[in-house]
N, CA, C and O of each residue as an XYZ file, in Angstrom:
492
protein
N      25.618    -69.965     23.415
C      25.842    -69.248     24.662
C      26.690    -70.109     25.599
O      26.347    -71.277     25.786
N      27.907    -69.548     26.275
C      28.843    -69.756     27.203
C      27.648    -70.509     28.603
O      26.418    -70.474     28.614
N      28.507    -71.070     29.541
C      27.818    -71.466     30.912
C      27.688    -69.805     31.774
O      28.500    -68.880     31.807
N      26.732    -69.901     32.210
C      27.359    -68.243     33.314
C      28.115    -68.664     34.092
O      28.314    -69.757     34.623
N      28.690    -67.356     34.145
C      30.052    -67.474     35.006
C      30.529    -66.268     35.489
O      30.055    -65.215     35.062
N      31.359    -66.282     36.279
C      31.354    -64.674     37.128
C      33.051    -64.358     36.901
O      33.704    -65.178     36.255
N      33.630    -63.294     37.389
C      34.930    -62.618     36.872
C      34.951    -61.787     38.130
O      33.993    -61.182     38.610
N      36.297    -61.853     38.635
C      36.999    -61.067     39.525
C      37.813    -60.043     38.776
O      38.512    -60.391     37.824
N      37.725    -58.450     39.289
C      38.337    -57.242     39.479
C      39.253    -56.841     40.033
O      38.945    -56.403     41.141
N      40.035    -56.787     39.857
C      41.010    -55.959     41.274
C      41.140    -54.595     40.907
O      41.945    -54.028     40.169
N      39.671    -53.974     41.929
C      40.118    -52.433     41.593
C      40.256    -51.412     42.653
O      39.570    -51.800     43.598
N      40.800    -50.337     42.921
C      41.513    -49.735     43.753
C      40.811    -49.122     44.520
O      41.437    -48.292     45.181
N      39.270    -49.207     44.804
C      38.476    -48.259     46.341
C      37.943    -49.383     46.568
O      37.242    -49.205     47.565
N      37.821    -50.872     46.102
C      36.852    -51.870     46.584
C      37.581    -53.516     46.802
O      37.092    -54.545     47.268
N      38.861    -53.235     46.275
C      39.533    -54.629     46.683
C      39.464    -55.132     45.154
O      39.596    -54.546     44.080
N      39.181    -56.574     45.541
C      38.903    -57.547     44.303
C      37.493    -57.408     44.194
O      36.966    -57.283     45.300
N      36.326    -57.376     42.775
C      35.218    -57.031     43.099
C      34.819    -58.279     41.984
O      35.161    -58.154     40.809
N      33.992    -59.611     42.499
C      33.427    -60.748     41.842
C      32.044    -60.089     41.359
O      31.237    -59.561     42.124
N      31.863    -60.237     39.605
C      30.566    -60.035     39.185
C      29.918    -60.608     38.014
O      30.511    -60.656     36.936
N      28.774    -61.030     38.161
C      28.461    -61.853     37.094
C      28.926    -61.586     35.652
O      29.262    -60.408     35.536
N      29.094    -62.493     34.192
C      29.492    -61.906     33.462
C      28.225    -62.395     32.152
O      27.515    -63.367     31.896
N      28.473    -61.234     31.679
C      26.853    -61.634     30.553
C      27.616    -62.394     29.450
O      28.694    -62.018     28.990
N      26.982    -63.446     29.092
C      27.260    -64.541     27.795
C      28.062    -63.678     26.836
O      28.914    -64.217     26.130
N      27.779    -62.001     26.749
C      28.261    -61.633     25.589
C      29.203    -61.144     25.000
O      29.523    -60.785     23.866
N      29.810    -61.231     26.565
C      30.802    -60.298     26.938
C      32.187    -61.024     26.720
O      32.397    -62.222     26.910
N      33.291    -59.868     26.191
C      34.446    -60.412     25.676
C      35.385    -61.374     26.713
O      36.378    -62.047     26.435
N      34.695    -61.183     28.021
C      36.019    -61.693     29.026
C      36.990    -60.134     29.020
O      37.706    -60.036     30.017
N      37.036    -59.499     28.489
C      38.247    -58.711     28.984
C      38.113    -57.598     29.696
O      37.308    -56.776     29.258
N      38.841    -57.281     30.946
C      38.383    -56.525     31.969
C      39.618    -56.301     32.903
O      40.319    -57.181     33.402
N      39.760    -54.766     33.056
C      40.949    -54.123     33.147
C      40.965    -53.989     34.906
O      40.151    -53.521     35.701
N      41.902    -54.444     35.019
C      42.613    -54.429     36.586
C      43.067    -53.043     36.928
O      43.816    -52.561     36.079
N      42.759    -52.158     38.127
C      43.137    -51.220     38.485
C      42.329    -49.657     38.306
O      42.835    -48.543     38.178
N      41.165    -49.990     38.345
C      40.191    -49.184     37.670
C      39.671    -48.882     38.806
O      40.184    -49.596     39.667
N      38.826    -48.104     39.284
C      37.785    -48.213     40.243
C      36.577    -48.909     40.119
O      36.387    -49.307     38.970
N      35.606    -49.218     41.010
C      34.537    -50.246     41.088
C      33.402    -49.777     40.048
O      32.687    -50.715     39.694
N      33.113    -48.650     39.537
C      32.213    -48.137     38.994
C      32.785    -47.898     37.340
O      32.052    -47.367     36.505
N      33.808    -48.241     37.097
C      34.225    -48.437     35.842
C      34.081    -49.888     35.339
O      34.069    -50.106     34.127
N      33.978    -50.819     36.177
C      34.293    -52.180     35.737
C      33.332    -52.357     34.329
O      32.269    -51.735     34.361
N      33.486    -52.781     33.675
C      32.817    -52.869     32.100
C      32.741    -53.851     31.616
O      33.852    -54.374     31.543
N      31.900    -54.490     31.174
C      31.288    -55.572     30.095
C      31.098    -55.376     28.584
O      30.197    -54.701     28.088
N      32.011    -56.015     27.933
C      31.671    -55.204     26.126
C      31.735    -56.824     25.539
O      32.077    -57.927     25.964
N      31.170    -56.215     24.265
C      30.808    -57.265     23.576
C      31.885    -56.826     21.918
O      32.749    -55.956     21.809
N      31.565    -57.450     21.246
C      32.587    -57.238     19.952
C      31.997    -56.000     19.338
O      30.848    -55.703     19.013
N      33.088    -55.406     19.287
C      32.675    -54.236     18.275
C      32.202    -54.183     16.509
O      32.795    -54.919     15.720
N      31.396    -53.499     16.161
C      31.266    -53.362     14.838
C      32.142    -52.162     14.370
O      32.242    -51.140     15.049
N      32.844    -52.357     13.039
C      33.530    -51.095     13.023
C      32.721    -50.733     11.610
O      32.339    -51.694     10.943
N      32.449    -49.397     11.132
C      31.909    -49.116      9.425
C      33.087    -48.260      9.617
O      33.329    -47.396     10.459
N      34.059    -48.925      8.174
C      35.335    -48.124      7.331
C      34.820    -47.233      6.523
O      33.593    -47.309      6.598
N      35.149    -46.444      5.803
C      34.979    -45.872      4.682
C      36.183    -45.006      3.751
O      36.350    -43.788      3.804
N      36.745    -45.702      3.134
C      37.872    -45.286      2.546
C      39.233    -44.985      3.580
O      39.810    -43.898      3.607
N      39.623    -46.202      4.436
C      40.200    -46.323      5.383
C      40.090    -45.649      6.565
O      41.031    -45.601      7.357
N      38.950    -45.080      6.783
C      38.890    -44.485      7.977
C      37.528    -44.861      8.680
O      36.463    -44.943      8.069
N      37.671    -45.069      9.962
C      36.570    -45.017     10.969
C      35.947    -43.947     11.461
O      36.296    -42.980     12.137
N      33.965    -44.691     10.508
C      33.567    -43.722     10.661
C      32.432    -43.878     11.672
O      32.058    -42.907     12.330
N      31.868    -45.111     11.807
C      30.789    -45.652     12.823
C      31.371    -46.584     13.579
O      31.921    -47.530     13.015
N      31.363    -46.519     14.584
C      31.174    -47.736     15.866
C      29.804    -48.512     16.342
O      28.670    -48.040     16.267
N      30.008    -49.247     16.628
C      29.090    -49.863     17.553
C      29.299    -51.421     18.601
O      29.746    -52.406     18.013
N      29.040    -51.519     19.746
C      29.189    -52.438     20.895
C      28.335    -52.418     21.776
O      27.661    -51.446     22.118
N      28.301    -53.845     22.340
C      27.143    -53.410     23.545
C      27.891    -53.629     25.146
O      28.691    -54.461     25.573
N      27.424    -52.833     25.562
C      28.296    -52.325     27.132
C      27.637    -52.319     28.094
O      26.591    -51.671     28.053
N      27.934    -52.908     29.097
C      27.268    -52.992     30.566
C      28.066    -51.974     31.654
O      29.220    -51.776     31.274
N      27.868    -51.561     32.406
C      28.835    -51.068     33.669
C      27.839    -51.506     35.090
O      26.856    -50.967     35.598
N      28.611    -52.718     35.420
C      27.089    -52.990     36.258
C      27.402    -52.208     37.665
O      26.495    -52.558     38.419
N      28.025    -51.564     38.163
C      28.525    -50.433     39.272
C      28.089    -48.830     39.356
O      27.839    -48.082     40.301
N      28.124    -48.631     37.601
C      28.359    -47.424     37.306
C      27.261    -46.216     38.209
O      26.199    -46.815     38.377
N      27.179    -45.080     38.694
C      26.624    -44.098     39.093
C      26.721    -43.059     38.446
O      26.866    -42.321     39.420
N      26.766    -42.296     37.485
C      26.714    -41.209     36.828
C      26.274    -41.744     35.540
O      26.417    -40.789     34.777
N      25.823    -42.725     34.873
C      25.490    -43.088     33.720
C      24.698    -44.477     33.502
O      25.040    -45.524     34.051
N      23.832    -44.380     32.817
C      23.110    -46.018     33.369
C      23.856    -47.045     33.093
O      24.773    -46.954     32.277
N      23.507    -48.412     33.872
C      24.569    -49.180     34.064
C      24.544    -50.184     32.777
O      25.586    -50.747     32.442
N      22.981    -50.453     31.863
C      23.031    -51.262     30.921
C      22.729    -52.296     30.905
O      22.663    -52.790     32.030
N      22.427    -53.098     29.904
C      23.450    -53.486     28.765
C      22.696    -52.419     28.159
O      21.519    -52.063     28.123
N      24.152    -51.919     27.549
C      23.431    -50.394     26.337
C      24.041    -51.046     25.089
O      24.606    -52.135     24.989
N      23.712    -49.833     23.885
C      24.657    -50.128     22.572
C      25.353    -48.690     22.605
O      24.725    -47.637     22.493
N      26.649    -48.782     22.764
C      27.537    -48.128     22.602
C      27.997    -47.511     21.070
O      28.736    -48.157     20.328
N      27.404    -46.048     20.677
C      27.792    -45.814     19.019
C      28.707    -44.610     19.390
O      28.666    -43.686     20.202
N      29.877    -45.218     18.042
C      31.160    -43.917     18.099
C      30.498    -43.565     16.690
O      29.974    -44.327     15.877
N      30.708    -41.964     16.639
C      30.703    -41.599     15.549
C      31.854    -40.595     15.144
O      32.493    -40.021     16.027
N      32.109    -40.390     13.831
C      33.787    -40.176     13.710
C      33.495    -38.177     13.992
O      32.400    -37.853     13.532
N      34.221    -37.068     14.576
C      33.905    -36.313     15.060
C      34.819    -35.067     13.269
O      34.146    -34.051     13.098
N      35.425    -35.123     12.762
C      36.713    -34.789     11.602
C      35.093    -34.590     10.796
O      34.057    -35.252     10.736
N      35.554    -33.372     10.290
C      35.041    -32.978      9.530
C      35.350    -33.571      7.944
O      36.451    -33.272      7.484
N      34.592    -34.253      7.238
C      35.092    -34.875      5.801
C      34.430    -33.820      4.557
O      33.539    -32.992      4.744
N      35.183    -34.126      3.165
C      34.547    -33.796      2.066
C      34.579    -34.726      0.888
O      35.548    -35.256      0.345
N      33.429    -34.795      0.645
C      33.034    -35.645     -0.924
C      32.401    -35.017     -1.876
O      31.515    -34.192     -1.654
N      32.791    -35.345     -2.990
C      32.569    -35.545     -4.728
C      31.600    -36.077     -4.902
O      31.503    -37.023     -4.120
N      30.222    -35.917     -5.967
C      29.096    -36.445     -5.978
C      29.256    -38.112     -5.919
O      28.515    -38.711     -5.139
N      30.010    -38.711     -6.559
C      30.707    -40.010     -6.395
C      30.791    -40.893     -4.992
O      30.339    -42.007     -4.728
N      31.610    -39.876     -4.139
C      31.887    -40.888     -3.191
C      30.998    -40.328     -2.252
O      31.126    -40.837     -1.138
N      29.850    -39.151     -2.361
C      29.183    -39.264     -1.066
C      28.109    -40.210     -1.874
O      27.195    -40.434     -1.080
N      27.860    -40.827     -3.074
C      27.171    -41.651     -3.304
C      27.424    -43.527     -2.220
O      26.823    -44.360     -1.542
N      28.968    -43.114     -2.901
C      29.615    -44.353     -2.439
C      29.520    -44.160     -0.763
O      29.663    -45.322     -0.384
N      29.405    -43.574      0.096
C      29.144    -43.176      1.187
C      27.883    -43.469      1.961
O      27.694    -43.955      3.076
N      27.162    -43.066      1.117
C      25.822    -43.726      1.170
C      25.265    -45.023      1.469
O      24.585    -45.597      2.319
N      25.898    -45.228      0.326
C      25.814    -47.057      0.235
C      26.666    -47.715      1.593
O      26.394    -48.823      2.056
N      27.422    -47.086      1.971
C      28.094    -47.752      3.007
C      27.256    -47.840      3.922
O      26.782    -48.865      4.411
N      26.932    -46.143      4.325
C      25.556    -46.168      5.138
C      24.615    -46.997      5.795
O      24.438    -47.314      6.971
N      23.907    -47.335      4.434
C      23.223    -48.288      4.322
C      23.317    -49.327      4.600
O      22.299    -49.724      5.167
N      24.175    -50.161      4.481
C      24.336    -51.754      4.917
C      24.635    -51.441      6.081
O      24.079    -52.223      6.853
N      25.456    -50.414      6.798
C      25.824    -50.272      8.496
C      24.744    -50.278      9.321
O      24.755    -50.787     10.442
N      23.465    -49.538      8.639
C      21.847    -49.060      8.824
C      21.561    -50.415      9.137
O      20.914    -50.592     10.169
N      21.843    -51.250      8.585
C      21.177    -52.601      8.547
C      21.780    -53.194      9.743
O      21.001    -53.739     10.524
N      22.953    -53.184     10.008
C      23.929    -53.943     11.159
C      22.938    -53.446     12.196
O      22.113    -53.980     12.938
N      23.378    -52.130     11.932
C      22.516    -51.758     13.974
C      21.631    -51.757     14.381
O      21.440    -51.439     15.554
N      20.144    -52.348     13.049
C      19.022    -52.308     13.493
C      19.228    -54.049     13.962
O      18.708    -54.360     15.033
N      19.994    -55.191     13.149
C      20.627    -55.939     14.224
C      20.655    -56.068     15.470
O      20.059    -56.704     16.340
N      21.868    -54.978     15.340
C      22.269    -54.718     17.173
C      21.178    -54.387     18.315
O      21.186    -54.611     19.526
N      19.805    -53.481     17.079
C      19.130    -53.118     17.846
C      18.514    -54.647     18.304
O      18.384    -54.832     19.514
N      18.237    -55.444     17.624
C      17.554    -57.096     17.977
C      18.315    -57.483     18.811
O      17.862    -57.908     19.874
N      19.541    -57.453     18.597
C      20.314    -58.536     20.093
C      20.447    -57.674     21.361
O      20.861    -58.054     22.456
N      20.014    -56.423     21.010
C      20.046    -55.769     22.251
C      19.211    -56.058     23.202
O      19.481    -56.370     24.362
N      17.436    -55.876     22.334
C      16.511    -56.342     22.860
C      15.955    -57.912     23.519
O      15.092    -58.291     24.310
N      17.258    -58.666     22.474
C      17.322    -59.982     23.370
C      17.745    -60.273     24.642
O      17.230    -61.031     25.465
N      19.532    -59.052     24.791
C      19.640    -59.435     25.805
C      19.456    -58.469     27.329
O      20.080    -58.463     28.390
N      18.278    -57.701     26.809
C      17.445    -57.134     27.997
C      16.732    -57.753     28.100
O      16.634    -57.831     29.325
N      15.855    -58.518     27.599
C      14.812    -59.599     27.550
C      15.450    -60.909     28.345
O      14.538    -61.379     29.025
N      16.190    -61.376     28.451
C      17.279    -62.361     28.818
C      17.330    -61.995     30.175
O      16.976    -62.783     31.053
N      17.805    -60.685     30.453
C      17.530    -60.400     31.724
C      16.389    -59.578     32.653
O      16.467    -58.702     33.514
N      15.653    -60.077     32.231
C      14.456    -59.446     32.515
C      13.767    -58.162     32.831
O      13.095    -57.666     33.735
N      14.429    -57.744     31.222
C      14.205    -56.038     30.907
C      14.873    -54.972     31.678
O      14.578    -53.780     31.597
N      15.845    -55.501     32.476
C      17.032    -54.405     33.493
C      17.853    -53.935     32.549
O      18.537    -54.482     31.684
N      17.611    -52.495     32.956
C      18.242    -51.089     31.985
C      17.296    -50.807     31.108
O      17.767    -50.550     30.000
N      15.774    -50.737     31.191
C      14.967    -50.070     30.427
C      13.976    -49.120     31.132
O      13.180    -48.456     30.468
């Protein structure tokens, strides 16, 4: 884990906006946003499956946000395209599944670490 350390905003209804930044977080944070967008992400997981993205997952803070809780959440994309498989590859599909199954119950652990870390804020 990084030292804490805080990160300036420059976003357009609040000026420059200084806010703490969680250990987990990539550093990267977009100038020109409004105050309630400012965002905290962590590295994404991507699950491929025969070159295409089909699961996401990240963990995301919005420590401003008002219409959505502010977090740290886990952020899951799921692919929206309708697909078709052959008994074969929804086997092989499966299996992909599966080990991804395994990542996010992961994610689910470091999630719970780092609500625990901060003393259970966003539960």
């Amino acid at each position: 884990m990084r030292e804490h350390r805080t990160v300036t905003v420059h976003t357009i209804d609040f000026g420059p906006v200084t806010v703490p930044e969680p250990a987990w977080c990539l550093g990267e944070h977009v100038d020109g946003t409004v105050r309630g967008d400012i965002e905290h992400a962590g590295a994404e997981t991507v699950m491929e499956f025969r070159g295409r993205h089909i699961l996401g997952f990240e963990l995301l803070a919005y420590p401003f946000a008002e219409r959505m809780p502010r977090g740290p959440l886990m952020s899951v994309e799921l692919d929206e395209a309708m697909s078709f498989y052959d008994p074969a590859a929804l086997l092989e599909l499966a299996d992909a599944l599966t080990v991804h199954a395994r990542r996010l119950r992961g994610a689910a652990a470091v999630l719970a670490a780092v609500l625990d870390a901060a003393g259970g804020e966003g539960r």
